[in-house]
Backbone as ProteinMPNN parsed JSONL, in Angstrom:
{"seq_chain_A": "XXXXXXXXXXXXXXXXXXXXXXXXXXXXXXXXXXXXXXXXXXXXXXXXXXXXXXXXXXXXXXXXXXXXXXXXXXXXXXXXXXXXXXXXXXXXXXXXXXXXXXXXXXXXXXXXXXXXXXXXXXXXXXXXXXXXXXXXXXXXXXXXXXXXXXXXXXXXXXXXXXXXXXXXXXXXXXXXXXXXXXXXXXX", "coords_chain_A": {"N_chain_A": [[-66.048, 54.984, 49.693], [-63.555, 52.409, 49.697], [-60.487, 52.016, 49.229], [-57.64, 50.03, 47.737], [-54.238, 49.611, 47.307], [-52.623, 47.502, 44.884], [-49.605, 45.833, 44.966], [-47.447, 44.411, 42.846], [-44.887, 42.566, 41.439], [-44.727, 40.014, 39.109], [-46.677, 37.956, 37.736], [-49.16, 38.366, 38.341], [-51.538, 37.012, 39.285], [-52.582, 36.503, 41.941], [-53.421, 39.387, 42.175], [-55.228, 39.607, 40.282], [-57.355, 37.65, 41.175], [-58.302, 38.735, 43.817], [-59.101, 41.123, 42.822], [-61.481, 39.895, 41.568], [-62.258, 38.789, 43.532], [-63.77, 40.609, 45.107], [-65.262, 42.094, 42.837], [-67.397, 40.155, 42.598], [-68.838, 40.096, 45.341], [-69.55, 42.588, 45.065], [-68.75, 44.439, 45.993], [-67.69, 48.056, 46.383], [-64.736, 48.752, 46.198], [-62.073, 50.818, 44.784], [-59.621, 49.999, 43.505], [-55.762, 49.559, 43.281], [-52.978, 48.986, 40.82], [-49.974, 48.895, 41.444], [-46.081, 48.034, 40.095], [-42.98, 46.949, 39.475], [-42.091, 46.419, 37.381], [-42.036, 46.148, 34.151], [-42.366, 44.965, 32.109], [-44.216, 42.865, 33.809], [-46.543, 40.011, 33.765], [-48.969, 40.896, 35.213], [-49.67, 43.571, 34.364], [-51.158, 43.222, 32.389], [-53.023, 41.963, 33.196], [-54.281, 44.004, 34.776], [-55.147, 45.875, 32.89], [-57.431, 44.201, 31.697], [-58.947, 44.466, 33.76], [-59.43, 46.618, 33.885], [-58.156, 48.237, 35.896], [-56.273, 50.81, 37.104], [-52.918, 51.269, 36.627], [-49.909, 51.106, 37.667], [-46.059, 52.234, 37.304], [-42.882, 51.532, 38.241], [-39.644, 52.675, 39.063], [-36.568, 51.598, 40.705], [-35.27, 53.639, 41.478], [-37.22, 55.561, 41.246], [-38.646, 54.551, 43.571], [-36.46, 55.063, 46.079], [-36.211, 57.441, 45.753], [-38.317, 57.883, 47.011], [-40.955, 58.482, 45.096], [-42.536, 57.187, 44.752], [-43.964, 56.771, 47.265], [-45.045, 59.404, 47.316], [-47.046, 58.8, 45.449], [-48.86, 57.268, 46.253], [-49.724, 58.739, 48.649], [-51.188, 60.126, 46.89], [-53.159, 58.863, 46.468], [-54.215, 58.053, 48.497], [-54.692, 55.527, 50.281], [-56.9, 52.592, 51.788], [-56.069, 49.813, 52.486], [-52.672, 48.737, 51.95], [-51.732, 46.211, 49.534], [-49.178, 43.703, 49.357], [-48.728, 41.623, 46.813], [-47.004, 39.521, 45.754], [-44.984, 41.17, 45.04], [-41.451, 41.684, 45.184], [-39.383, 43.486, 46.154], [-38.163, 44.847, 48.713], [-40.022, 46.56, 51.354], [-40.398, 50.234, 50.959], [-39.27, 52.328, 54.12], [-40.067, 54.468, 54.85], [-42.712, 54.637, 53.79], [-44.089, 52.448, 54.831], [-44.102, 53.857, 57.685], [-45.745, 55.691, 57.142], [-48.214, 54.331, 56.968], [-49.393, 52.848, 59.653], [-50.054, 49.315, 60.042], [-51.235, 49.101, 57.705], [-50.706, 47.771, 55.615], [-50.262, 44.214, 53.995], [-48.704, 41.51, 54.042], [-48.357, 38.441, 52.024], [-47.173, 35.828, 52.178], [-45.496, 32.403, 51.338], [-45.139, 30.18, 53.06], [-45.151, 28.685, 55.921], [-44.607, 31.3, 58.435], [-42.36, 31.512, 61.46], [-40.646, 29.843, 59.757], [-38.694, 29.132, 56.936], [-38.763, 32.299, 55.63], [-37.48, 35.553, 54.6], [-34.39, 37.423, 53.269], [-34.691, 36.314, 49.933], [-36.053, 34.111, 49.963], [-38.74, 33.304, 48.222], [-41.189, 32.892, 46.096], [-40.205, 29.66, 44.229], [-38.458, 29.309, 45.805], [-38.98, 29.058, 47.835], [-40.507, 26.739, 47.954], [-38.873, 24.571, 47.086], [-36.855, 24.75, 49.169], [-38.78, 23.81, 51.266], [-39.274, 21.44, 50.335], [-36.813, 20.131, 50.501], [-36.437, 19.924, 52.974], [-37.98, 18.017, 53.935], [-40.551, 18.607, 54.699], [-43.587, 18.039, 56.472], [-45.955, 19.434, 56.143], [-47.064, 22.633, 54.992], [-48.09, 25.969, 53.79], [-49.381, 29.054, 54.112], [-48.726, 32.543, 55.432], [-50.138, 35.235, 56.128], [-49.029, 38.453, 56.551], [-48.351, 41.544, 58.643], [-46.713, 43.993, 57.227], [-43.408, 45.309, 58.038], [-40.287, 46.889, 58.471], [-38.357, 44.844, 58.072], [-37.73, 41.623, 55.972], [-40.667, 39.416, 56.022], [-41.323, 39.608, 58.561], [-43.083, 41.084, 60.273], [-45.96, 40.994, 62.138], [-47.966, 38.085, 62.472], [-51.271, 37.511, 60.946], [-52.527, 36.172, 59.536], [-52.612, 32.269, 59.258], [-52.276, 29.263, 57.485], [-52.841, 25.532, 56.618], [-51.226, 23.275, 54.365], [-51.291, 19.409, 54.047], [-48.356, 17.72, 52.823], [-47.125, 14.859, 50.847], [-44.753, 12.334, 50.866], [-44.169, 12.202, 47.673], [-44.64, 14.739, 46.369], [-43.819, 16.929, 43.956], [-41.512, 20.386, 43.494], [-43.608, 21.938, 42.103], [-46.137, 20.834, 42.394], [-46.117, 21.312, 45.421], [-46.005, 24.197, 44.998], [-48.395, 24.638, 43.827], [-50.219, 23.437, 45.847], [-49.925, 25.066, 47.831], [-50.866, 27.866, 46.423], [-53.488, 27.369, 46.186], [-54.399, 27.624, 48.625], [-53.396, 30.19, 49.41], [-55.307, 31.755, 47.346], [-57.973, 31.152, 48.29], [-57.675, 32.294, 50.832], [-56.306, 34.631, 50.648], [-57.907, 36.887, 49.778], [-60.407, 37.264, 51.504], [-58.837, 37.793, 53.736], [-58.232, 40.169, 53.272], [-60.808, 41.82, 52.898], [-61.986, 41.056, 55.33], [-59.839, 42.841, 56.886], [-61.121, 45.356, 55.826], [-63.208, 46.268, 56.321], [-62.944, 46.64, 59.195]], "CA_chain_A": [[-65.478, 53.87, 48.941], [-62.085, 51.708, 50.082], [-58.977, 52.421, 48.229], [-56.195, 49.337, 48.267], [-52.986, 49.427, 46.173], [-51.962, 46.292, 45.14], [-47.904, 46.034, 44.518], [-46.96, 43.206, 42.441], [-43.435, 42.205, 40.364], [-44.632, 39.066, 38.501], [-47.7, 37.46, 36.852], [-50.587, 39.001, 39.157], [-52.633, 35.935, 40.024], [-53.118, 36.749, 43.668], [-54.335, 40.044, 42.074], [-56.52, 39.288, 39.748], [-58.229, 36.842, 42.335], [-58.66, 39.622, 44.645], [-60.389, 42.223, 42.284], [-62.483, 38.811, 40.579], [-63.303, 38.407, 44.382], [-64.952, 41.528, 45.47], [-66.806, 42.289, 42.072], [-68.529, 39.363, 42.952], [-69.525, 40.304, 46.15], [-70.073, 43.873, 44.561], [-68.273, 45.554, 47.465], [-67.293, 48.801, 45.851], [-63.453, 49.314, 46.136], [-61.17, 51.234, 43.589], [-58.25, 49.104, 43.156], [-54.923, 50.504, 41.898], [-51.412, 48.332, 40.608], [-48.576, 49.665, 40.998], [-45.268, 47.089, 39.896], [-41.804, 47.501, 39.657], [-41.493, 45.369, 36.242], [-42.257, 46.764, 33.148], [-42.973, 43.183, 31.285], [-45.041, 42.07, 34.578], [-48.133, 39.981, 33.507], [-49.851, 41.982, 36.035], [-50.479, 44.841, 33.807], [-51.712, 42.658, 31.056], [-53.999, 41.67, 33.959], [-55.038, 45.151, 35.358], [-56.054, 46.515, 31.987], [-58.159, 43.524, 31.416], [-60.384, 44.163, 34.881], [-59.679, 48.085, 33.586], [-57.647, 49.006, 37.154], [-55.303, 51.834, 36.999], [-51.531, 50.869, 36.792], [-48.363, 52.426, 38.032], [-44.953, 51.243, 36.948], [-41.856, 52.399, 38.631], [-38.123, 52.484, 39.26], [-35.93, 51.055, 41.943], [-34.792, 55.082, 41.726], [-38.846, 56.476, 42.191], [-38.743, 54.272, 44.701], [-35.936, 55.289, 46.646], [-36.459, 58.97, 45.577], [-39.908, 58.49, 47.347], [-41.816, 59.351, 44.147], [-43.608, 55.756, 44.731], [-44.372, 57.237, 48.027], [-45.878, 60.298, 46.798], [-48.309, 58.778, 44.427], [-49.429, 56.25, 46.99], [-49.964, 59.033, 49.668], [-52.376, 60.63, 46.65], [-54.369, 57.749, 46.789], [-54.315, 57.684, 50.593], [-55.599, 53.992, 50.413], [-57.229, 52.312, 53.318], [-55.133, 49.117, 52.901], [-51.826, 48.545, 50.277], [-51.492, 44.628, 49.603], [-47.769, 42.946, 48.808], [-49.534, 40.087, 46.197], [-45.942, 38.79, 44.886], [-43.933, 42.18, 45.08], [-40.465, 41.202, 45.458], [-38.621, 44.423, 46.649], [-38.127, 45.198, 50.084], [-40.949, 47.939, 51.154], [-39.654, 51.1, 51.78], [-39.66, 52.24, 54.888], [-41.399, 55.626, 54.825], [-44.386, 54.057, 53.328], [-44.199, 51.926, 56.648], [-44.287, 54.671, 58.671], [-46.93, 56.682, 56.857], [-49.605, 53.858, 56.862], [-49.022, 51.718, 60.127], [-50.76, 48.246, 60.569], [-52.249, 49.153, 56.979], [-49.887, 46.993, 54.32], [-50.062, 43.474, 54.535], [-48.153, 40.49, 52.731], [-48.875, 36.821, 52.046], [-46.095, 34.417, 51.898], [-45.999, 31.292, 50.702], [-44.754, 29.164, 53.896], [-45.175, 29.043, 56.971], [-42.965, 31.795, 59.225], [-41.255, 32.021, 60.593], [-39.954, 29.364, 58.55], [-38.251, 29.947, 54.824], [-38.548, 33.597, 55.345], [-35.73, 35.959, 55.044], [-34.339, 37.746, 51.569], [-34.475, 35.612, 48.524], [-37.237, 33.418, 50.135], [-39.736, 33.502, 47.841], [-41.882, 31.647, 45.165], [-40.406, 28.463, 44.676], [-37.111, 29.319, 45.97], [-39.28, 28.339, 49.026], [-41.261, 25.609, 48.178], [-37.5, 24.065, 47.083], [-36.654, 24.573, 50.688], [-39.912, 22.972, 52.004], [-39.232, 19.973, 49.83], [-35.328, 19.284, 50.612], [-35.987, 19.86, 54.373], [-38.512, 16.888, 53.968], [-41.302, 18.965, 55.883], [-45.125, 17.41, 56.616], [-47.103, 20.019, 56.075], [-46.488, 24.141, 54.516], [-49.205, 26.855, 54.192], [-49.389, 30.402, 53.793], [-48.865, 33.125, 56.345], [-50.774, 36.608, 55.892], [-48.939, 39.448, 57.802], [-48.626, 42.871, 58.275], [-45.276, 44.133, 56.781], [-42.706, 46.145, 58.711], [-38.697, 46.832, 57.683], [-37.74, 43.219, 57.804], [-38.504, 40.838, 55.139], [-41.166, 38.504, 56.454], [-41.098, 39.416, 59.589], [-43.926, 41.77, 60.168], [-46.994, 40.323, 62.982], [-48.451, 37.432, 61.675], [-52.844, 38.137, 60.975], [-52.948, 34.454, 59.519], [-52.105, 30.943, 58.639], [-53.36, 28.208, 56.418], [-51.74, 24.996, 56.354], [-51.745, 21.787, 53.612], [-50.456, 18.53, 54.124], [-47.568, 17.379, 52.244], [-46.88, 13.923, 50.719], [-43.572, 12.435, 50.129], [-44.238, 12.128, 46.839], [-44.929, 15.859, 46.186], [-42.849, 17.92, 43.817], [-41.493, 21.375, 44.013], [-45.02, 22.17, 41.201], [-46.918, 20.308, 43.324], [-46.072, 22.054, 46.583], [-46.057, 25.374, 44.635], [-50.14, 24.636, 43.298], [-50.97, 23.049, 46.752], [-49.744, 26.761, 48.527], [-50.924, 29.02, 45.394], [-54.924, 27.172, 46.447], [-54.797, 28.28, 49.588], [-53.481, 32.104, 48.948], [-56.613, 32.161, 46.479], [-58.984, 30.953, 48.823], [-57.873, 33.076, 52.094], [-55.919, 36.106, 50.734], [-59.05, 37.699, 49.513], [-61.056, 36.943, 52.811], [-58.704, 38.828, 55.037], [-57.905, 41.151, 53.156], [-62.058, 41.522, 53.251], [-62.187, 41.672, 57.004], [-59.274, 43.863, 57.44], [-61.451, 46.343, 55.376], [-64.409, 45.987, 57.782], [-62.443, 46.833, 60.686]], "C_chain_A": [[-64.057, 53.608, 49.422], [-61.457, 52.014, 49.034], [-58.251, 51.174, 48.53], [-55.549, 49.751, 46.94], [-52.427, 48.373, 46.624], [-50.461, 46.362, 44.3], [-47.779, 44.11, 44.254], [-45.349, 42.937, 41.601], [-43.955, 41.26, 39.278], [-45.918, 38.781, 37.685], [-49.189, 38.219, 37.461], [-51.72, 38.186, 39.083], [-53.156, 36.044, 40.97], [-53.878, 37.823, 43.107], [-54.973, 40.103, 41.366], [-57.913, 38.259, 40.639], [-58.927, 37.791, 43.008], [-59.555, 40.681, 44.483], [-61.804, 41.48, 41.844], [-63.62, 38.945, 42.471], [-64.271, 39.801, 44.961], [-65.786, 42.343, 44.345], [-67.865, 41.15, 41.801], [-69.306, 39.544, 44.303], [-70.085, 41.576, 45.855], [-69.945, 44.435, 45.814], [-67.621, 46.704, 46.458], [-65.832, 49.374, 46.377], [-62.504, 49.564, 45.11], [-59.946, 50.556, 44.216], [-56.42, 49.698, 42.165], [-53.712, 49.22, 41.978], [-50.545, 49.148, 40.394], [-46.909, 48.169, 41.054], [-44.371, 47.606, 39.505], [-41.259, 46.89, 38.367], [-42.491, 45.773, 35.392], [-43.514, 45.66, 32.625], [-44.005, 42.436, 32.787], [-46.303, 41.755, 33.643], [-49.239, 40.711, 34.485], [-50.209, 43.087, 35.308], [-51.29, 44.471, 32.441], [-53.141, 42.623, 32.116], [-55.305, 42.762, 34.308], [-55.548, 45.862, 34.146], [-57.188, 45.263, 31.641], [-59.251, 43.856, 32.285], [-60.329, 45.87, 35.078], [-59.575, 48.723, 35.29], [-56.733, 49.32, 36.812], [-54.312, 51.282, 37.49], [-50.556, 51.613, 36.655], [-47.191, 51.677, 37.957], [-43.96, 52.489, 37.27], [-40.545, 51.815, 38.637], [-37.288, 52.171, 40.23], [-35.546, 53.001, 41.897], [-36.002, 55.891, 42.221], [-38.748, 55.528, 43.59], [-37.94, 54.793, 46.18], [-35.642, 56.563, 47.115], [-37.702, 59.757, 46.32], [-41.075, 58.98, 46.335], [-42.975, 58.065, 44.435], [-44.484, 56.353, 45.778], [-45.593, 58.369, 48.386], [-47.133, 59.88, 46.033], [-49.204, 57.785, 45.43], [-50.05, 57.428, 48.237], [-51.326, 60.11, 48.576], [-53.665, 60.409, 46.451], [-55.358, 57.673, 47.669], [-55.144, 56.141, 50.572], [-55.693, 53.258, 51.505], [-56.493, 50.989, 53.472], [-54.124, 49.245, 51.727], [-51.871, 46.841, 50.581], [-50.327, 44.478, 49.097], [-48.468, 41.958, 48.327], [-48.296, 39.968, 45.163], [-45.11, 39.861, 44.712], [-42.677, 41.657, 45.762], [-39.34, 42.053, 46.271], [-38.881, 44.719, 47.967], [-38.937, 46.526, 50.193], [-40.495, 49.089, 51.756], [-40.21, 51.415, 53.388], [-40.6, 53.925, 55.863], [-42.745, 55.415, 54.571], [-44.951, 53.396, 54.633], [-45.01, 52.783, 57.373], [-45.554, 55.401, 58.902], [-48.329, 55.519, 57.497], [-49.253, 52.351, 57.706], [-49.935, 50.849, 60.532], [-52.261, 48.872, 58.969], [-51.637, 48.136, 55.713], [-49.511, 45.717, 55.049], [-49.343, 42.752, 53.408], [-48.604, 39.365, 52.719], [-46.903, 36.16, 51.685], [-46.076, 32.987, 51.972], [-45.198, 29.939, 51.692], [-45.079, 29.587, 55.339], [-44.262, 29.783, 58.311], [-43.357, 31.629, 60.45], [-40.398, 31.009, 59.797], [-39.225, 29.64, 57.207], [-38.899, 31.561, 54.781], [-37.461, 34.189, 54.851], [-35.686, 36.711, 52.987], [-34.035, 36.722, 51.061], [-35.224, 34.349, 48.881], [-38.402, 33.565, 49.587], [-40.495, 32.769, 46.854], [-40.877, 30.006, 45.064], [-38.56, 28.563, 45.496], [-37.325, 28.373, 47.687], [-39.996, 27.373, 48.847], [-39.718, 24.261, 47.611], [-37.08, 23.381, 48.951], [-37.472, 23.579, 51.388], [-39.563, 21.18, 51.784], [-37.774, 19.302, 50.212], [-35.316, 19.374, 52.491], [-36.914, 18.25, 54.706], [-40.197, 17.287, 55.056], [-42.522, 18.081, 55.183], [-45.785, 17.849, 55.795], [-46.253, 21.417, 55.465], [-47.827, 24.788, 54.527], [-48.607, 28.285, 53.653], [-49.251, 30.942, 55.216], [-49.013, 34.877, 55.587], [-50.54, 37.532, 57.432], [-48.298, 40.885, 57.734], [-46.49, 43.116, 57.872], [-44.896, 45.342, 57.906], [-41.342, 46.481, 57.922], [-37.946, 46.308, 57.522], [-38.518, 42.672, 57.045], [-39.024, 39.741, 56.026], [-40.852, 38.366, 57.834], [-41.855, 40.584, 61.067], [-45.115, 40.79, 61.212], [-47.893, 39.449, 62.394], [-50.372, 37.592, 62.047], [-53.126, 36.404, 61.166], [-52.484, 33.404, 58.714], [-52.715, 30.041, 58.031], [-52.11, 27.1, 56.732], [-52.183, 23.504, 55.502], [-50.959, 20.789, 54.044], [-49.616, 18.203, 52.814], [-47.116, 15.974, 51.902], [-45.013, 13.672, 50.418], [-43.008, 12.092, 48.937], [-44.3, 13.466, 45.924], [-43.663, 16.717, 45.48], [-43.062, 19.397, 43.828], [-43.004, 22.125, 43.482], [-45.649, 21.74, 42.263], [-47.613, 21.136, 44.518], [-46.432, 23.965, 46.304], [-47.83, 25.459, 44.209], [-50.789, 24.692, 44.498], [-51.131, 24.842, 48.006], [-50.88, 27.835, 48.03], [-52.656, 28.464, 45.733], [-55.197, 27.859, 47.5], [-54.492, 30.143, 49.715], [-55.217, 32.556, 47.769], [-57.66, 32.055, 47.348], [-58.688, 32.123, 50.014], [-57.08, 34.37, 51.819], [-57.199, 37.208, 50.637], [-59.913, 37.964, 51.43], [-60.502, 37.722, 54.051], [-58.683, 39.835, 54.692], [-59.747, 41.947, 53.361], [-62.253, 41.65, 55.077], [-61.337, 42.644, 57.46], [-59.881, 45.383, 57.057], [-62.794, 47.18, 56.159], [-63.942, 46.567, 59.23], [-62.131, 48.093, 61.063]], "O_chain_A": [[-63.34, 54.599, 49.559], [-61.987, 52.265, 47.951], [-58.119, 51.051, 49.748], [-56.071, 50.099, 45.88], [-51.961, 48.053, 47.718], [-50.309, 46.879, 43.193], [-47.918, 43.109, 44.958], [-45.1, 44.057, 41.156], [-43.593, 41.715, 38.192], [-46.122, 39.636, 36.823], [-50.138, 38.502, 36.731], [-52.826, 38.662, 38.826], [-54.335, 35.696, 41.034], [-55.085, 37.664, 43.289], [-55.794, 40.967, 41.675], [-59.137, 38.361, 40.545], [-60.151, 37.796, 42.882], [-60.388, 41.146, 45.261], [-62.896, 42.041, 41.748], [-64.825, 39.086, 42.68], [-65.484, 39.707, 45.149], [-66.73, 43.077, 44.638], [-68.847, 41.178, 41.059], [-70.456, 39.107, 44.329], [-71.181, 41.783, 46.375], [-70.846, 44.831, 46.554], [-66.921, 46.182, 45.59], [-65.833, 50.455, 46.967], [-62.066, 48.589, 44.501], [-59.506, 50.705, 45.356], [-56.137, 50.028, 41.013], [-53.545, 48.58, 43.016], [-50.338, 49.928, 39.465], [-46.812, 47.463, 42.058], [-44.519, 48.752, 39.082], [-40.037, 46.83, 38.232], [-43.674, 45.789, 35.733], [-44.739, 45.554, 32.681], [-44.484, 41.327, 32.548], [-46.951, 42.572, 32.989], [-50.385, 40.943, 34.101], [-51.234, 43.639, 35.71], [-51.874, 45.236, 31.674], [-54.174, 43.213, 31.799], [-56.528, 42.646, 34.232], [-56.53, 46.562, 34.396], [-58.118, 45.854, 31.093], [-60.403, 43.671, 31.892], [-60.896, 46.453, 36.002], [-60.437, 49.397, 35.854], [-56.023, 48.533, 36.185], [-54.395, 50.761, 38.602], [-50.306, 52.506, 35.846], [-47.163, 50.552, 38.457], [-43.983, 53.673, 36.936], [-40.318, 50.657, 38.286], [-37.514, 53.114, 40.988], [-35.888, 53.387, 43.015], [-36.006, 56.646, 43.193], [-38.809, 56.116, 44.67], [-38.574, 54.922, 47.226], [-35.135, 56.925, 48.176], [-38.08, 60.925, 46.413], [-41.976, 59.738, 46.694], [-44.185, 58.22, 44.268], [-45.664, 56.531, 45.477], [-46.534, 58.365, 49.18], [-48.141, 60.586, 46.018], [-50.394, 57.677, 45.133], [-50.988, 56.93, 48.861], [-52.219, 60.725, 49.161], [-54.704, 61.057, 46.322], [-56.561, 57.421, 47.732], [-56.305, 56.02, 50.965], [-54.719, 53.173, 52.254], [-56.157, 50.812, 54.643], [-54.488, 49.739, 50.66], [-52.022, 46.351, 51.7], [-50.203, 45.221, 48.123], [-48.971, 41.219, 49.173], [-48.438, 40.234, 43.97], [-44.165, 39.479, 44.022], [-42.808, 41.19, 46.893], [-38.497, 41.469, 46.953], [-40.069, 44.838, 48.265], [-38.732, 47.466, 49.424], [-40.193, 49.085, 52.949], [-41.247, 50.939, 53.851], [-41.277, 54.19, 56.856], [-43.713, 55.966, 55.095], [-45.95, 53.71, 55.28], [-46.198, 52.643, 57.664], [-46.201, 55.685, 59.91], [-49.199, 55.871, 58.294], [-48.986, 51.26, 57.202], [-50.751, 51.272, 61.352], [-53.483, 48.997, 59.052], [-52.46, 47.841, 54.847], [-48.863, 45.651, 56.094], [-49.296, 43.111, 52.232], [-49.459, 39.181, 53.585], [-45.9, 36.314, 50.987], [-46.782, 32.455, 52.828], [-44.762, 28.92, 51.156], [-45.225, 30.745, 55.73], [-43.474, 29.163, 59.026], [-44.56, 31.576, 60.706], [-39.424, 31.451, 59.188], [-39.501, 30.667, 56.587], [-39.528, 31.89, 53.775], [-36.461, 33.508, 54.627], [-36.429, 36.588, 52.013], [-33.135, 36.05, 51.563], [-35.057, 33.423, 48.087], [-39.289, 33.972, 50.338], [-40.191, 31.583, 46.983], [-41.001, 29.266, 46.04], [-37.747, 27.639, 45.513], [-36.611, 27.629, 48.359], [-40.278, 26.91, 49.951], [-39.851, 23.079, 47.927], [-37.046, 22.311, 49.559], [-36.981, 22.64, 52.016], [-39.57, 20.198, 52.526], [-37.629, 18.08, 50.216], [-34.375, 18.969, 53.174], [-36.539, 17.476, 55.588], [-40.761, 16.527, 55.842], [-42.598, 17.607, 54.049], [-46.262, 17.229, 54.845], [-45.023, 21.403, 55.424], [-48.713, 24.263, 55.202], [-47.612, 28.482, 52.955], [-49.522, 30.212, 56.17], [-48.254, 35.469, 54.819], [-51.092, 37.559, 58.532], [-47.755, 41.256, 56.693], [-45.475, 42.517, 58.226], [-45.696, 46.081, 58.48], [-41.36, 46.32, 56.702], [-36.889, 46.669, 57.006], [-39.733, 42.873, 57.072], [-38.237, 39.108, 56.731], [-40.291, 37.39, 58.332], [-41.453, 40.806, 62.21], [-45.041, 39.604, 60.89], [-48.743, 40.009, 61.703], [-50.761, 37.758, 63.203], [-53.559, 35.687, 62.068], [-52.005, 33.592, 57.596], [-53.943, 30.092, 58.096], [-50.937, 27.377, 56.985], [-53.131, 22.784, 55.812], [-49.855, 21.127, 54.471], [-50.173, 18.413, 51.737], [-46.488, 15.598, 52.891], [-44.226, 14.491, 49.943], [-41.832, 11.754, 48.808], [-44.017, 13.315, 44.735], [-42.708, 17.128, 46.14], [-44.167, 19.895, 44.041], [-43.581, 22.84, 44.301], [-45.647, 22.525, 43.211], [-48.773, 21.502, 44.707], [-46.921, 24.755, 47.112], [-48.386, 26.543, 44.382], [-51.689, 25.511, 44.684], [-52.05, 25.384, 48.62], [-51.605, 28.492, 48.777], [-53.362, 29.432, 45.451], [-56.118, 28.675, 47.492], [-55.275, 31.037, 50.038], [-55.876, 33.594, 47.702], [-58.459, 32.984, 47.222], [-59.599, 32.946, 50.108], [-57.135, 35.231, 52.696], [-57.335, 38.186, 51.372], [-59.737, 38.892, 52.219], [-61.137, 38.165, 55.008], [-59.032, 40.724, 55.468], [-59.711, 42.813, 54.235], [-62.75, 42.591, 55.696], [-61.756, 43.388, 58.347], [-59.473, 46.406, 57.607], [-63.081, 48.353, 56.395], [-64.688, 46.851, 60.168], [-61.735, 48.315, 62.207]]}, "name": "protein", "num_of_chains": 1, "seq": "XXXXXXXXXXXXXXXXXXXXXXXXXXXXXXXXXXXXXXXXXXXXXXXXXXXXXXXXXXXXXXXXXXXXXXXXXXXXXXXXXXXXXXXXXXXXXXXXXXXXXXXXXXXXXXXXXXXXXXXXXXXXXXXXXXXXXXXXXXXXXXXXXXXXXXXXXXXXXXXXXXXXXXXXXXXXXXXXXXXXXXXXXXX"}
């Protein structure tokens, strides 16, 4: 049986998608959350689809205790689905070309620290771009800046607000985060 740990901060949409999508295919993988935010809707989430949740400290983290509980797992991939903290970089080391992220533009575009939910679809909209997308890629010790797996991309009207641009993104992470993460498990 596959192991992932999914690391979230915020509402856990991407991961609830992700567990919804493989007990429909009835692929058997134990699923664990671990989040760095107490109040995350993510753990409202993970007791609902009854997956084991881990809540930690910018101090376990840095102390390596995050590290430790993740290496008792040993999980065949970890997922970043909206985790906001920079990933340490022992975890890196331990499990390389196994932790991937999604981000919500196309990089290297609006990457970088403090690029993130709409802070980037803001960006997208005041630069006046076409088109935006997702990019699914493996993390390293730079934010967003890790080998890109894959891209999605929507068109953009110039009528489109920052909601807008933030729904038209948040379709395509639902439709193709699951899917790689799904072939990277295969491989």
């Amino acid at each position: 049986m596959k192991k992932v740990i999914l690391f979230a901060s915020g509402s856990g949409s991407n991961v609830e998608n992700i567990i919804g999508y493989f007990k429909e295919k009835q692929q058997k993988i134990s699923f664990y959350v671990f989040t760095n935010n107490e109040k995350a809707f993510v753990l409202e989430r993970a007791r609902k689809l009854q997956v084991p949740a881990v809540i930690f400290s910018r101090e376990e983290m840095n102390e390596g205790k995050v590290g430790e509980k993740v290496k008792e797992i040993n999980p065949d991939l970890i997922v970043l689905a909206g985790f906001l903290w920079k990933f340490p970089s022992a975890i890196i080391a331990e499990y390389p070309n196994k932790i991937i992220n999604i981000h919500p533009a196309l990089l290297p575009k609006y990457g970088g620290k403090g690029m993130y939910g709409k802070f980037v679809h803001e960006a997208v909209l005041l630069n006046k771009e076409k088109e935006t997308g997702i990019t699914i890629h493996y993390v390293n010790e730079h934010y967003d800046d890790g080998a890109p797996l894959f891209q999605a991309k929507v068109a953009l009207s110039n009528n489109d607000t920052v909601e807008q641009i933030a729904d038209k993104v948040h379709q395509l992470e639902f439709i193709h985060f699951p899917e790689i993460i799904e072939k990277l498990l295969k491989d």
